[in-house]
Each structure stands twice: as C-alpha cells, then as structure tokens.
C-alpha positions, 0 to 999 in steps of 0.5 A: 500500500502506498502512503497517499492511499493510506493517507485517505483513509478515515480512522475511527475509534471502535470504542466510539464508533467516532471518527477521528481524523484522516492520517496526515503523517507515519512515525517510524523506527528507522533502526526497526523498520517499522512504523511505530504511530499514526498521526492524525490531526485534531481541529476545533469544530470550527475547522481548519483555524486555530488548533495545532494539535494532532493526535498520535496513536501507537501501531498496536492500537490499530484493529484492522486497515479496510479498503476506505477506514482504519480501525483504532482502538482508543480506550485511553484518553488521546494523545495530543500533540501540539505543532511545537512538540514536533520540532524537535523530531525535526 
C-alpha cells in the first residue's frame, strides 16, 4: 500500500464508533523498520483555524486497515500533540 492511499483513509475509534481524523503523517523506527504511530490531526469544530494539535496513536492500537477506514482502538484518553512538540523530531 502506498502512503497517499493510506493517507485517505478515515480512522475511527471502535470504542466510539467516532471518527477521528484522516492520517496526515507515519512515525517510524528507522533502526526497526517499522512504523511505530499514526498521526492524525485534531481541529476545533470550527475547522481548519486555530488548533495545532494532532493526535498520535501507537501501531498496536490499530484493529484492522479496510479498503476506505482504519480501525483504532482508543480506550485511553488521546494523545495530543501540539505543532511545537514536533520540532524537535525535526
């Protein structure tokens, strides 16, 4: 699968049945070759103004990759993630 087809797949917490966002971005153990956490971003109910937060969920937290949505399981309360956290994985 290639990472654009990945990134237009919705992503829904099963606990909920709420969909949380689309994938914009992979984190990934390049020493391990794999991919540790999926990033998807989180906005206000106003749309694309103001947040900058986005939410990271870890790999094993994924029930299932279907042909339009990915399955997460999120019991927990989400990671969030704000812009200026990131730079230093830059």
């Amino acid at each position: 699968m290639k990472i654009s087809a990945f990134q237009m797949k919705d992503v829904i917490n099963i606990v909920d049945g709420k969909k949380i966002g689309m994938v914009s971005d992979l984190e990934l153990d390049l020493r391990e070759g794999r991919i540790e956490a999926i990033v998807v971003p989180h906005y206000k109910k106003f749309g694309w103004l103001g947040s900058g937060t986005e939410i990271v969920i870890p790999w094993r937290n994924i029930v299932k990759i279907g042909a339009d949505v990915v399955l997460v399981l999120i019991e927990e309360s989400r990671t969030y993630r704000t812009s200026d956290d990131n730079e230093h994985l830059r």
